[in-house]
N, CA, C and O atoms as CSV, one atom per row, in Angstrom:
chain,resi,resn,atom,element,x,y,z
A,1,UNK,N,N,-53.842,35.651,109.586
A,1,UNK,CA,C,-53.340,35.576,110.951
A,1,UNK,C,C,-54.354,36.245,111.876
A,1,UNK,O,O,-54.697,37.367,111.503
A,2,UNK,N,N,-54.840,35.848,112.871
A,2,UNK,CA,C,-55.509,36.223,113.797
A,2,UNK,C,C,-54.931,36.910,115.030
A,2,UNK,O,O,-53.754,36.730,115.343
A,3,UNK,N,N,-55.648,37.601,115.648
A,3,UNK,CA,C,-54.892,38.422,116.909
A,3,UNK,C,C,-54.705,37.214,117.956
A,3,UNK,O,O,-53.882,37.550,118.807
A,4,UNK,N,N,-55.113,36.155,118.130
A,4,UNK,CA,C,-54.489,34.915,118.743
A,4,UNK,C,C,-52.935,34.470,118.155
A,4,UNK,O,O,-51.796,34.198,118.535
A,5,UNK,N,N,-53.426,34.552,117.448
A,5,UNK,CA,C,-51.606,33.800,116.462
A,5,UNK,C,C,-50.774,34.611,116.659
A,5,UNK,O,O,-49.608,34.300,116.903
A,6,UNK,N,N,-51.357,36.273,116.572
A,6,UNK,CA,C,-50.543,37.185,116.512
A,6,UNK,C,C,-49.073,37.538,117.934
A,6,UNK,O,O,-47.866,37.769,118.004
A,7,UNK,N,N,-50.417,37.339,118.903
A,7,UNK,CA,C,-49.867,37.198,120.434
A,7,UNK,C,C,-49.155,36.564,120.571
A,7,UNK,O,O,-47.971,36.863,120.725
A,8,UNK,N,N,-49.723,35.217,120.563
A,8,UNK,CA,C,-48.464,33.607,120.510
A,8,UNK,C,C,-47.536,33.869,120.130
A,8,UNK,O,O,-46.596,33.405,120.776
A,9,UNK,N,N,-47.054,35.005,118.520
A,9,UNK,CA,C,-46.123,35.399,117.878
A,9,UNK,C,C,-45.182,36.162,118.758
A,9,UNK,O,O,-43.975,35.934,118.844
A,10,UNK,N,N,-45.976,37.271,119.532
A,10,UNK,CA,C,-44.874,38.292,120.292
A,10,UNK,C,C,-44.305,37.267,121.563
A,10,UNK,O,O,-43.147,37.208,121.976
A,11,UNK,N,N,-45.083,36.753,121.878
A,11,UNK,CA,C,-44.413,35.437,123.278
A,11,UNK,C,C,-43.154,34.941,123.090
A,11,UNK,O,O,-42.241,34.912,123.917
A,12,UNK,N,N,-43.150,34.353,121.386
A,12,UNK,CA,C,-41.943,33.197,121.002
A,12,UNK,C,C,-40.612,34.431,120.907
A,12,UNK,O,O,-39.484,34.145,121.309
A,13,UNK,N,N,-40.911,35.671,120.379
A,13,UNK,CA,C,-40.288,36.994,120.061
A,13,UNK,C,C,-39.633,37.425,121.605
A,13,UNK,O,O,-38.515,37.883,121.839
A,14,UNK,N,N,-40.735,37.110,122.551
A,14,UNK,CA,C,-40.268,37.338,123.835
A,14,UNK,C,C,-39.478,36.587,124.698
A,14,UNK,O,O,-38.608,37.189,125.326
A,15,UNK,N,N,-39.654,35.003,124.901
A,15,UNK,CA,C,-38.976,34.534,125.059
A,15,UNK,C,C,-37.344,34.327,124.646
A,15,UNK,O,O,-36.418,34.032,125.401
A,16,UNK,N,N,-37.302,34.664,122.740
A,16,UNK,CA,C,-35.895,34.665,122.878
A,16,UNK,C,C,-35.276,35.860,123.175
A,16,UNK,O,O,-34.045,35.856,123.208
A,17,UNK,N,N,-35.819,36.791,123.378
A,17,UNK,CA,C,-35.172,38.285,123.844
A,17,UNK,C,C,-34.854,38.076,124.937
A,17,UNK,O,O,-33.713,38.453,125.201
A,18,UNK,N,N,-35.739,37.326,126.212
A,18,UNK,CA,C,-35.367,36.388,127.418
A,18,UNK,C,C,-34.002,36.294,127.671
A,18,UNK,O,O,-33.355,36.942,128.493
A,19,UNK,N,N,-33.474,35.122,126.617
A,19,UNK,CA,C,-32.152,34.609,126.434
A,19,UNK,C,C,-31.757,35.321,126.181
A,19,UNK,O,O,-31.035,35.582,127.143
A,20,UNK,N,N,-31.534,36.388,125.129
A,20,UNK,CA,C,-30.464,37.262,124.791
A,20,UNK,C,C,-30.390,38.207,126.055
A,20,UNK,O,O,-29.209,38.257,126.399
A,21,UNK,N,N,-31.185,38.976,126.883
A,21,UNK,CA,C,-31.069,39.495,128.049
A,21,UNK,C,C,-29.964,38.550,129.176
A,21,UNK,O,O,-29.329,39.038,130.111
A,22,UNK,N,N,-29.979,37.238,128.790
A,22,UNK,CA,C,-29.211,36.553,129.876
A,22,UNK,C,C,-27.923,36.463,129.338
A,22,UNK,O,O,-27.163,35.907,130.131
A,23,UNK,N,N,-27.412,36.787,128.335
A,23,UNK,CA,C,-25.937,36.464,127.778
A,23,UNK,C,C,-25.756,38.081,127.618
A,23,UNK,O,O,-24.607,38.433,127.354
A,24,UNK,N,N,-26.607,38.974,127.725
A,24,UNK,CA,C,-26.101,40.505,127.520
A,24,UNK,C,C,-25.609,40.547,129.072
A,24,UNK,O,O,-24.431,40.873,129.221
A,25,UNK,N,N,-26.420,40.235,130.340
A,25,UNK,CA,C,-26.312,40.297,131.868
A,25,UNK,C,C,-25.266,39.624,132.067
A,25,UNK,O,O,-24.498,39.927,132.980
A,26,UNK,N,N,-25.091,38.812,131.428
A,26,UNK,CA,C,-24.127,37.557,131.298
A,26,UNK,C,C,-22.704,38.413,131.155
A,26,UNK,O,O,-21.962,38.243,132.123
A,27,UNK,N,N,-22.288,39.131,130.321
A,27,UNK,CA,C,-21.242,40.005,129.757
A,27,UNK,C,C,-21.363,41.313,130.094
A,27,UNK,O,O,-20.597,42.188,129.691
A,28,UNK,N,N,-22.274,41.488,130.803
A,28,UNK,CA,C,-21.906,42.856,131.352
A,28,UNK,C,C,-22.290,43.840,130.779
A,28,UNK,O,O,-22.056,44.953,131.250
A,29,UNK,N,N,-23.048,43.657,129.496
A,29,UNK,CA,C,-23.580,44.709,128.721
A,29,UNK,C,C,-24.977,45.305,129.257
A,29,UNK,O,O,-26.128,45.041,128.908
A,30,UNK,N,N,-24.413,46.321,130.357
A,30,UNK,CA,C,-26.060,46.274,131.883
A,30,UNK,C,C,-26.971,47.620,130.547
A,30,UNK,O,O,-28.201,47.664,130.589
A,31,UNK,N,N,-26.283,48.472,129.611
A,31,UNK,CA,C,-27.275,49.155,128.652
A,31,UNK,C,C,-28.206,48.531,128.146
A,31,UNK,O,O,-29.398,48.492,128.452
A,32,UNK,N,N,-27.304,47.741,126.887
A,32,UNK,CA,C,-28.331,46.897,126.339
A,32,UNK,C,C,-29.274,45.814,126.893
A,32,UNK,O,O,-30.173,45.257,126.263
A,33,UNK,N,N,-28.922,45.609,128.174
A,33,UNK,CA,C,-30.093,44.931,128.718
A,33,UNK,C,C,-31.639,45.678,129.149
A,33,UNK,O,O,-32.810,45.319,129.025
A,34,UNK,N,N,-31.005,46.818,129.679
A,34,UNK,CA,C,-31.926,47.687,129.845
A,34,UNK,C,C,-32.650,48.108,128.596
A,34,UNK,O,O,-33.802,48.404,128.911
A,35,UNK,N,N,-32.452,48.249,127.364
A,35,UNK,CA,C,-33.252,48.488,125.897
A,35,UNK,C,C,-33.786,46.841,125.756
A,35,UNK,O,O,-34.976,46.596,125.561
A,36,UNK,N,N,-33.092,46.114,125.840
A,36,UNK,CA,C,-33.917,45.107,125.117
A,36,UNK,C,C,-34.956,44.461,126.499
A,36,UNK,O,O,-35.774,43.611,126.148
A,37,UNK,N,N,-34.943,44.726,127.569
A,37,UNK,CA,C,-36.099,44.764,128.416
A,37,UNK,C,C,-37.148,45.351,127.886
A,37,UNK,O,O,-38.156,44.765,127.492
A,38,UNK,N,N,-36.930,46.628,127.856
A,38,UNK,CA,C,-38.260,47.127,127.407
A,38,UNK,C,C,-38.988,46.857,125.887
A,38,UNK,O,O,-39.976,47.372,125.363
A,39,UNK,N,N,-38.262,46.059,125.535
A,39,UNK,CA,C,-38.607,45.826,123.888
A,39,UNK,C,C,-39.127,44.319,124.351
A,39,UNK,O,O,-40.034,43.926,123.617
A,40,UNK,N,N,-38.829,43.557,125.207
A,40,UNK,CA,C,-39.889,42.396,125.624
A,40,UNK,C,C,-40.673,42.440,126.269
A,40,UNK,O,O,-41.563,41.593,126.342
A,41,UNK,N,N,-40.532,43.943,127.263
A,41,UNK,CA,C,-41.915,44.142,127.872
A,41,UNK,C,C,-42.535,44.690,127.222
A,41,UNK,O,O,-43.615,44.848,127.791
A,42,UNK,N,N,-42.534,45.329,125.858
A,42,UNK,CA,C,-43.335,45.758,124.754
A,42,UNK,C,C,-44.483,44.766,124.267
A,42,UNK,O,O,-45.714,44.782,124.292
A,43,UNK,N,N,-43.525,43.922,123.824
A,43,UNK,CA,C,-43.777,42.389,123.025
A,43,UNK,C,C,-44.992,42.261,123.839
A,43,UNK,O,O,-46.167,42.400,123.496
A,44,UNK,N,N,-44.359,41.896,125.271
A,44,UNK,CA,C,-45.891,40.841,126.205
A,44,UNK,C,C,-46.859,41.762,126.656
A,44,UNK,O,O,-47.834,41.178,127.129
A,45,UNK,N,N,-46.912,42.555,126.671
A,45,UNK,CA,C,-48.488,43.569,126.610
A,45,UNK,C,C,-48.954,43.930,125.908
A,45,UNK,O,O,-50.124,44.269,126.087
A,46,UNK,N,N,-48.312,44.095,124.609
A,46,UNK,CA,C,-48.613,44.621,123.516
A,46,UNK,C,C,-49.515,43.175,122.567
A,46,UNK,O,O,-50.202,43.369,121.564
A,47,UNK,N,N,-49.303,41.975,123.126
A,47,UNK,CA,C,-49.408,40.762,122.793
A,47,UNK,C,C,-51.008,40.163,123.686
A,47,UNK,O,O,-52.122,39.711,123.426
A,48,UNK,N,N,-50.171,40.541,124.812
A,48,UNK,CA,C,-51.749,40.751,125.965
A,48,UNK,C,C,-53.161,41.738,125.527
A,48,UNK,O,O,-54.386,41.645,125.600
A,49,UNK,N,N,-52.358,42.505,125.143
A,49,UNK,CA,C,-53.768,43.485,124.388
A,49,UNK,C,C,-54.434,42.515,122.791
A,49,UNK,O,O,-55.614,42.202,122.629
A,50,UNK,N,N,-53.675,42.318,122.141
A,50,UNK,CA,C,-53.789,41.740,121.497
A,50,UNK,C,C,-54.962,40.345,121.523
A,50,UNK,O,O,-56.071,40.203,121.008
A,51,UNK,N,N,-54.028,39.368,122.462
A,51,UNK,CA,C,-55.023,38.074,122.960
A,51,UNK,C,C,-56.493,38.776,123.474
A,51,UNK,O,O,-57.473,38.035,123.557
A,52,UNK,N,N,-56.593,39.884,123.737
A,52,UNK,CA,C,-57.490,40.514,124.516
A,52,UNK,C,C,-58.901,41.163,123.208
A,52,UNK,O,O,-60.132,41.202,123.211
A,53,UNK,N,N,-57.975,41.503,122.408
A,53,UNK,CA,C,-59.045,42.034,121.332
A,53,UNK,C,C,-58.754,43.105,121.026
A,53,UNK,O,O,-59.481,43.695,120.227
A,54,UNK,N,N,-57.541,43.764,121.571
A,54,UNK,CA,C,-57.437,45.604,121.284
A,54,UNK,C,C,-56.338,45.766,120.883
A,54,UNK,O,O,-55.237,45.534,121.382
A,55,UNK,N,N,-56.717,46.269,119.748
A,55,UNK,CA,C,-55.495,46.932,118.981
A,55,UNK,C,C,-54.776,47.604,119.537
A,55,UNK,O,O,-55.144,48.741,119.833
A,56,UNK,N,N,-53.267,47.069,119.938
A,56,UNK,CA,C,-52.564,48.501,120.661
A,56,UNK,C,C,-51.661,49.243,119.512
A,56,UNK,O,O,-51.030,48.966,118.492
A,57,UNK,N,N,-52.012,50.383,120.347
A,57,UNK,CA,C,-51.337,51.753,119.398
A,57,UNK,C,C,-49.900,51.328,118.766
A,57,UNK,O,O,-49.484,50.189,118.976
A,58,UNK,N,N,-49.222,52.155,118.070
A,58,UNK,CA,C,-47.895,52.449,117.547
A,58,UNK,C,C,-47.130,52.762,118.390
A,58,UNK,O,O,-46.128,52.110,118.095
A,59,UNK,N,N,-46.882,53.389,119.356
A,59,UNK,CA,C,-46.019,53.676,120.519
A,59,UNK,C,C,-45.510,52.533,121.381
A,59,UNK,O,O,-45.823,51.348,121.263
A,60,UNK,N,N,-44.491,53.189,122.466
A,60,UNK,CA,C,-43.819,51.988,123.270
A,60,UNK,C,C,-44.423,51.332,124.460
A,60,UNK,O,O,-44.636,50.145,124.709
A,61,UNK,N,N,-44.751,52.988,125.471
A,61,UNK,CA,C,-45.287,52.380,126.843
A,61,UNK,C,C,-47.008,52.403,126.538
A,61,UNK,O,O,-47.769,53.368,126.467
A,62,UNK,N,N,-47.241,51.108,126.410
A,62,UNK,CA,C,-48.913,50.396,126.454
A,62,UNK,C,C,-49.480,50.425,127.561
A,62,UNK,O,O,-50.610,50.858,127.786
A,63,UNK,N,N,-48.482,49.813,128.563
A,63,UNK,CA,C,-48.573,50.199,129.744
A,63,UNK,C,C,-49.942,50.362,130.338
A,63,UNK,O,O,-50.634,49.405,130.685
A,64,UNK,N,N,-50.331,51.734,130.446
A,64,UNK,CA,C,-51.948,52.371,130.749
A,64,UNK,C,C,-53.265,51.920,130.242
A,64,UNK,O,O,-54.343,52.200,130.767
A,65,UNK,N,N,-53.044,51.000,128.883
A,65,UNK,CA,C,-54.046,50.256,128.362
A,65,UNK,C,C,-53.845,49.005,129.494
A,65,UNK,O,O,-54.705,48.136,129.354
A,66,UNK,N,N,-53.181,48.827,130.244
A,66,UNK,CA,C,-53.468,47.518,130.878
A,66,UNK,C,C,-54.336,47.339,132.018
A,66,UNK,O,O,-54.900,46.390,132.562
A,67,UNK,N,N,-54.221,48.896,132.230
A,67,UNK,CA,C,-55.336,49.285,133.593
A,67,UNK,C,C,-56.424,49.834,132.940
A,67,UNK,O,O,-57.531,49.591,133.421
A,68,UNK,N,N,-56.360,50.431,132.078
A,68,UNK,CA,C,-57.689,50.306,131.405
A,68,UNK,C,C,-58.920,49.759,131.057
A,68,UNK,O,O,-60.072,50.179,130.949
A,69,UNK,N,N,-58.067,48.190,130.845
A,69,UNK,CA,C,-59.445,47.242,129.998
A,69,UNK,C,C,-59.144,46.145,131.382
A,69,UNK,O,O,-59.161,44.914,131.353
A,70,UNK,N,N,-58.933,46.844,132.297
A,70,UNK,CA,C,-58.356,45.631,133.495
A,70,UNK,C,C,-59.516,44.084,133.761
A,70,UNK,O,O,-59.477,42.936,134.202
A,71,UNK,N,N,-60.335,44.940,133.220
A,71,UNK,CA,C,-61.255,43.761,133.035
A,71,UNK,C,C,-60.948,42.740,132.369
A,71,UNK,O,O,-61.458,41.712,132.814
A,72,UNK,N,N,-60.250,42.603,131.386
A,72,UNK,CA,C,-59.924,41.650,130.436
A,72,UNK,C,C,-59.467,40.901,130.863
A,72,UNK,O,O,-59.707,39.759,130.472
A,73,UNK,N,N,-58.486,41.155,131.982
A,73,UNK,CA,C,-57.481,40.610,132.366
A,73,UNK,C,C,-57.600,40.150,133.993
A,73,UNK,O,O,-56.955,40.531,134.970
A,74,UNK,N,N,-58.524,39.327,133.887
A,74,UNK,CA,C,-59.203,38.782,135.374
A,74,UNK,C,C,-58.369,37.755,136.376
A,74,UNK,O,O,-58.307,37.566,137.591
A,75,UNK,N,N,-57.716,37.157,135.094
A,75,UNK,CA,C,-56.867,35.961,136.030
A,75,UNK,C,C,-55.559,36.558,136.192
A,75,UNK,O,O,-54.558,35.844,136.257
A,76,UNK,N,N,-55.500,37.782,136.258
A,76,UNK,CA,C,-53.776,38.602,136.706
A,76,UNK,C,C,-54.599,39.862,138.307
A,76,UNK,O,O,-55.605,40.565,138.400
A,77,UNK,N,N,-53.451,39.518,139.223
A,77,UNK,CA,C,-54.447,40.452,140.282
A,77,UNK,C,C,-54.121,41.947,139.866
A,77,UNK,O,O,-53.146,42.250,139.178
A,78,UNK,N,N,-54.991,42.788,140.331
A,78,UNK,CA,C,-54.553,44.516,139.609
A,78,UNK,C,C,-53.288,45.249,140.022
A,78,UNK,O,O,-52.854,46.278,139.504
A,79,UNK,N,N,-52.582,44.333,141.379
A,79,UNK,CA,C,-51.235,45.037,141.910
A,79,UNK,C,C,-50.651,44.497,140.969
A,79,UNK,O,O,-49.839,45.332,140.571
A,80,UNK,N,N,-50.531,43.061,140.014
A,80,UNK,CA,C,-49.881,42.583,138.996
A,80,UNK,C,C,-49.486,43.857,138.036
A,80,UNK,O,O,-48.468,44.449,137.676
A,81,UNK,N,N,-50.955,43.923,137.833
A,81,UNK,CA,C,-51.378,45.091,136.069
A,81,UNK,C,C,-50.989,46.393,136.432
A,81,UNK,O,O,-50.990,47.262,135.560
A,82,UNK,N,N,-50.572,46.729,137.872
A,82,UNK,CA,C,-49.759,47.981,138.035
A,82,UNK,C,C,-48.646,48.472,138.492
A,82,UNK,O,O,-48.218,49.529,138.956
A,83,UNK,N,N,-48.247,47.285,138.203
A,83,UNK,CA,C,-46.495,46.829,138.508
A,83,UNK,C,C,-46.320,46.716,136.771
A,83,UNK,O,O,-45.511,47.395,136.139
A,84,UNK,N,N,-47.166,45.809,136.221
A,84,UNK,CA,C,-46.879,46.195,134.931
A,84,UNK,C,C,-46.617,47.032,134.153
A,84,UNK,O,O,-45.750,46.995,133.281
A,85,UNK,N,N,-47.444,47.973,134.434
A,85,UNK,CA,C,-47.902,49.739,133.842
A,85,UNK,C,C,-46.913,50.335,134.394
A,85,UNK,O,O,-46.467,51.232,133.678
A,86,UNK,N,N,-46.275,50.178,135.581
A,86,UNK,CA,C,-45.091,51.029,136.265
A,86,UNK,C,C,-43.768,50.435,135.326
A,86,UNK,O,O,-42.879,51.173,134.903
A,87,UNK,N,N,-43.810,49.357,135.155
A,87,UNK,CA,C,-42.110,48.829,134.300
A,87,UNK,C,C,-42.210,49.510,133.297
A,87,UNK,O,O,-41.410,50.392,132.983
A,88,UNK,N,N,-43.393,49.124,132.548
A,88,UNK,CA,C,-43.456,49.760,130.812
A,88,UNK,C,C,-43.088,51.016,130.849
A,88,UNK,O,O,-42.120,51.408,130.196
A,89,UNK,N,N,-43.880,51.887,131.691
A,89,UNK,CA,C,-43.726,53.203,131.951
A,89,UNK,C,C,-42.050,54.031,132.412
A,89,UNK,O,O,-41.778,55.172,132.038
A,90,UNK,N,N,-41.188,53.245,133.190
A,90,UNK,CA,C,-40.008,53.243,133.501
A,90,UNK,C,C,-38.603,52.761,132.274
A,90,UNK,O,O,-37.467,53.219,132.154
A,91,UNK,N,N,-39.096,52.016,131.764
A,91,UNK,CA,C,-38.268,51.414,131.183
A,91,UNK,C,C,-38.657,52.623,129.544
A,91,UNK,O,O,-37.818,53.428,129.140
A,92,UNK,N,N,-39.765,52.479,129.018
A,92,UNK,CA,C,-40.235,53.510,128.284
A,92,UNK,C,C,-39.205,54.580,128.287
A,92,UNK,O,O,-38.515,54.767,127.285
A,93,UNK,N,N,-39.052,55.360,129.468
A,93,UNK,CA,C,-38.179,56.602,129.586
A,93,UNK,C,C,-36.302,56.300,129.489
A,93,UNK,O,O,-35.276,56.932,129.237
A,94,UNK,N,N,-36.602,55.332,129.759
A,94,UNK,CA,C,-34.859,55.146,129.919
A,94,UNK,C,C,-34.714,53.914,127.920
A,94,UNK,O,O,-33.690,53.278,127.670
A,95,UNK,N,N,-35.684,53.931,127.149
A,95,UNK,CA,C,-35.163,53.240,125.969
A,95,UNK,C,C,-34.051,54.142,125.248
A,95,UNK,O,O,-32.888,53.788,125.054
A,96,UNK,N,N,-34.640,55.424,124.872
A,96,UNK,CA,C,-33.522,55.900,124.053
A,96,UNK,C,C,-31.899,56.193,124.519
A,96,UNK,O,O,-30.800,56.032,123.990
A,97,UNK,N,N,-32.291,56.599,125.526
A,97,UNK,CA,C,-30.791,57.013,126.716
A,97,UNK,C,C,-29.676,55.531,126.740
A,97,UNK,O,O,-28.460,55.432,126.577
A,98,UNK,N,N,-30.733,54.536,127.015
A,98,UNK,CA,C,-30.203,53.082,126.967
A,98,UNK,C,C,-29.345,52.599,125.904
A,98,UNK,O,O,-28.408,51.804,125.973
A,99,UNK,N,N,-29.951,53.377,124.651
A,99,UNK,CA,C,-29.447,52.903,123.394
A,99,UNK,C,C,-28.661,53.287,122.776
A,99,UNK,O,O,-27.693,52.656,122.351
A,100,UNK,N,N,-29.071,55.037,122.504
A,100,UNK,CA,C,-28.169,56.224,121.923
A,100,UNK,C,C,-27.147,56.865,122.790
A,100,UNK,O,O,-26.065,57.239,122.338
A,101,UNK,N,N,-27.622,57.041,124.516
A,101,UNK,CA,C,-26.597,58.104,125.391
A,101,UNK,C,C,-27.332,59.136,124.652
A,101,UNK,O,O,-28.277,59.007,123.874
A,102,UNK,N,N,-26.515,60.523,125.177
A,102,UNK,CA,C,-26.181,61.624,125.306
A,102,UNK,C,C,-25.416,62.116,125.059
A,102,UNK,O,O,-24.441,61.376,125.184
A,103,UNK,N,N,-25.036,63.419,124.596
A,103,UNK,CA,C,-23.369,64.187,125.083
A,103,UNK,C,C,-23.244,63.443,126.198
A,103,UNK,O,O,-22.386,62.564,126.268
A,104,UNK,N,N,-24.057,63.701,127.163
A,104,UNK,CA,C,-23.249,63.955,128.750
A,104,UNK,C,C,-23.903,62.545,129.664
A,104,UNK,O,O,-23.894,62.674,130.888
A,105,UNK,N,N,-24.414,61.329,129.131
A,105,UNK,CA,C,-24.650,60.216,128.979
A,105,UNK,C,C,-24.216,59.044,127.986
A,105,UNK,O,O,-24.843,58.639,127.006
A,106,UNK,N,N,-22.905,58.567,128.514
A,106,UNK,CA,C,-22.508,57.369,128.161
A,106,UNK,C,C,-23.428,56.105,128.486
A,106,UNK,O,O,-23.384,55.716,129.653
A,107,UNK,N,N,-24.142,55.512,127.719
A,107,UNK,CA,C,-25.103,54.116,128.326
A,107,UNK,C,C,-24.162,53.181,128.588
A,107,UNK,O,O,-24.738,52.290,129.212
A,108,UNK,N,N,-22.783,52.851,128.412
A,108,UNK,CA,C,-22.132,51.651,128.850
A,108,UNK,C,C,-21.540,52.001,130.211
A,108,UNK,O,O,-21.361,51.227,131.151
A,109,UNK,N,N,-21.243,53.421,130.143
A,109,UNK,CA,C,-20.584,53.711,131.856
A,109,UNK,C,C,-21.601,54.010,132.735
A,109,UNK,O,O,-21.203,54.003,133.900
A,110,UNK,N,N,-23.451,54.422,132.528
A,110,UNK,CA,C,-23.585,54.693,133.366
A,110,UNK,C,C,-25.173,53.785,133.677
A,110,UNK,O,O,-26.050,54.218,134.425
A,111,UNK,N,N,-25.236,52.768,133.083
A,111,UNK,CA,C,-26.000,51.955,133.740
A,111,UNK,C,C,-24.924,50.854,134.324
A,111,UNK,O,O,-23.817,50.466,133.951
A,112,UNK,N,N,-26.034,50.458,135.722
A,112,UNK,CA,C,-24.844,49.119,136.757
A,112,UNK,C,C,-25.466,48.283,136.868
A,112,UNK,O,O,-26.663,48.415,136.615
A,113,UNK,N,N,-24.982,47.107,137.271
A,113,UNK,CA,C,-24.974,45.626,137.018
A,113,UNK,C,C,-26.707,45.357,137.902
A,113,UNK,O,O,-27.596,44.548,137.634
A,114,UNK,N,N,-26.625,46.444,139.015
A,114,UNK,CA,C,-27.817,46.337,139.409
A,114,UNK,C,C,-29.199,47.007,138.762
A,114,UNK,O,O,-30.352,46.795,139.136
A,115,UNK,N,N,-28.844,47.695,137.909
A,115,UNK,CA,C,-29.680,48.214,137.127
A,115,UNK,C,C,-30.211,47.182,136.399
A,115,UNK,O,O,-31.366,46.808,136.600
A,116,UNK,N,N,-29.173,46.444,135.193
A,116,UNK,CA,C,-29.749,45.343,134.256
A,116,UNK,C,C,-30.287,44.334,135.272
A,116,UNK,O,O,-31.292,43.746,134.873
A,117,UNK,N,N,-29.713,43.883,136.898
A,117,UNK,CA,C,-30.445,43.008,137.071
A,117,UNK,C,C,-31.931,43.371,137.330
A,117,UNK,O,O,-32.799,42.500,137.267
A,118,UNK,N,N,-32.222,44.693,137.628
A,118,UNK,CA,C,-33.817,45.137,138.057
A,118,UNK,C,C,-34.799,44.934,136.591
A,118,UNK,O,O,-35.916,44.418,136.575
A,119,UNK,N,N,-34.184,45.389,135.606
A,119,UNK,CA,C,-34.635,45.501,134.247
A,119,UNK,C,C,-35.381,44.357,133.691
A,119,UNK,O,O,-36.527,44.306,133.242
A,120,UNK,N,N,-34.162,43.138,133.867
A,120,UNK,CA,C,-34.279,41.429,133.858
A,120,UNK,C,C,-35.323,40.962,134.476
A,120,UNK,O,O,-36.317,40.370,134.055
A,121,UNK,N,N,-34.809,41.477,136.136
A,121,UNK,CA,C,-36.091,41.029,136.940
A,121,UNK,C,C,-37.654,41.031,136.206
A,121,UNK,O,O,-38.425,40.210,135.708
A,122,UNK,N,N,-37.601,42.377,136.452
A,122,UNK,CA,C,-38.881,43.118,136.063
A,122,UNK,C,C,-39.375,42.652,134.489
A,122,UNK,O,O,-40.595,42.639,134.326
A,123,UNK,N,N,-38.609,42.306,133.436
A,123,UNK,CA,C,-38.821,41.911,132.105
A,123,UNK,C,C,-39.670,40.632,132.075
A,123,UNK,O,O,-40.649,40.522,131.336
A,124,UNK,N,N,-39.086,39.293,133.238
A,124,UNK,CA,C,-38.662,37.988,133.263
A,124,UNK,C,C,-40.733,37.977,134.286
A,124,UNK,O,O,-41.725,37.462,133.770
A,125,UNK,N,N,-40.723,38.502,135.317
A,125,UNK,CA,C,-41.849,38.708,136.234
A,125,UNK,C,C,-43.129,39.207,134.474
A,125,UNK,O,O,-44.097,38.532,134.126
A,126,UNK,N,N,-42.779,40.109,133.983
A,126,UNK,CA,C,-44.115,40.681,133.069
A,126,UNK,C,C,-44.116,39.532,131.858
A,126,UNK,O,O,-45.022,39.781,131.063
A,127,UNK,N,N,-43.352,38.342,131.495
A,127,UNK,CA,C,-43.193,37.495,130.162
A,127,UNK,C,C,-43.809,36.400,130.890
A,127,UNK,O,O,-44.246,35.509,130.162
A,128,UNK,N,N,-43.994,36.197,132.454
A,128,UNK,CA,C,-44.326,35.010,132.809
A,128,UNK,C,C,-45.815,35.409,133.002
A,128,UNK,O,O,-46.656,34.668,132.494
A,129,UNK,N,N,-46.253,36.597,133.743
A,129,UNK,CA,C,-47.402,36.811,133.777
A,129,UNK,C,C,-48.118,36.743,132.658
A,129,UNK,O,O,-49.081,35.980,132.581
A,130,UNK,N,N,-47.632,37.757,131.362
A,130,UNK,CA,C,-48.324,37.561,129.637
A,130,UNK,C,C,-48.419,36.110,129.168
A,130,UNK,O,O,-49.323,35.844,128.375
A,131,UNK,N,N,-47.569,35.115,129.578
A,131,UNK,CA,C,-47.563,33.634,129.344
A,131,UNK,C,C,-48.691,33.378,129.747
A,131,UNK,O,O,-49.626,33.255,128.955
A,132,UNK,N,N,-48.848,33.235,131.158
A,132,UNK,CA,C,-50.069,33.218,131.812
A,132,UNK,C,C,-51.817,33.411,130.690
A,132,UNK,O,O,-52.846,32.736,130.684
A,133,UNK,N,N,-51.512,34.295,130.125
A,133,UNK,CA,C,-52.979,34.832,129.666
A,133,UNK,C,C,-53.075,34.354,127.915
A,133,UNK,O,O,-53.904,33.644,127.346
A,134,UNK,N,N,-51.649,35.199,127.291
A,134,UNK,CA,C,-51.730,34.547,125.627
A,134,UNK,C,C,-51.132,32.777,125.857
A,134,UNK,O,O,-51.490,32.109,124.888
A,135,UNK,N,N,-50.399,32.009,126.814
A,135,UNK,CA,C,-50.056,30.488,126.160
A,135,UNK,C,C,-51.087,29.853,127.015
A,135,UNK,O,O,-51.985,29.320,126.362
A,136,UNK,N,N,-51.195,29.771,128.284
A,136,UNK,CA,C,-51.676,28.800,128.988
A,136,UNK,C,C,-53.062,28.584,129.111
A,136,UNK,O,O,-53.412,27.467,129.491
A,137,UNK,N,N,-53.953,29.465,128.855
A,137,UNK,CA,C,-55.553,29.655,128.424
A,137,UNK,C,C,-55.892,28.610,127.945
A,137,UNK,O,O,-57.043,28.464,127.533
């Protein structure tokens, strides 16, 4: 498998997380939308680095590698790649809280409908841009 195939791989991974984000938004489940956002905005940068040639690390927010090698990434403009780096980076902090809670953090009572829709937004905007670079090339 090549780091081409590999990418293509996190895309198809991303796309159906896509859908499942729309039947979680769909039902009201605004937590788990918020975790599985950031697990597709994982996918498509982590996939982007990838199509790119660079091994990305073991960790979640990649994020900062995207402004990094910004060169790589010529046909995305740099307010793109730092809107990018800002979601990963945001969403990054709110995965575990999203998933597990707290004592004093319930994730089903205290994320709101406008939350999962920003999450979505922001997920749906970074899978079309990564399309952009690992499918349509």
């Amino acid at each position: 498998m090549t780091n081409i195939s590999l990418a293509q791989s996190y895309m198809l991974k991303a796309e159906k997380r896509r859908m499942v984000l729309e039947l979680l938004l769909k039902e009201g489940d605004y937590s788990d939308v918020i975790r599985e956002a950031q697990e597709l905005v994982e996918l498509c940068i982590k996939g982007m680095l990838r199509f790119a040639g660079i091994e990305p690390p073991k960790f979640h927010d990649v994020g900062p590698l995207l402004i990094e090698h910004k060169e790589k990434f010529r046909d995305i403009v740099y307010e793109d790649i730092l809107r990018m780096a800002a979601v990963s980076r945001e969403l990054r902090k709110e995965r575990e809280l999203a998933f597990y809670g707290d004592i004093d953090f319930i994730p089903s009572e205290e994320y709101t409908e406008e939350d999962a829709k920003t999450a979505f937004d922001n997920a749906c905007f970074i899978l079309e841009t990564a399309k952009k670079v690992v499918i349509e090339r």
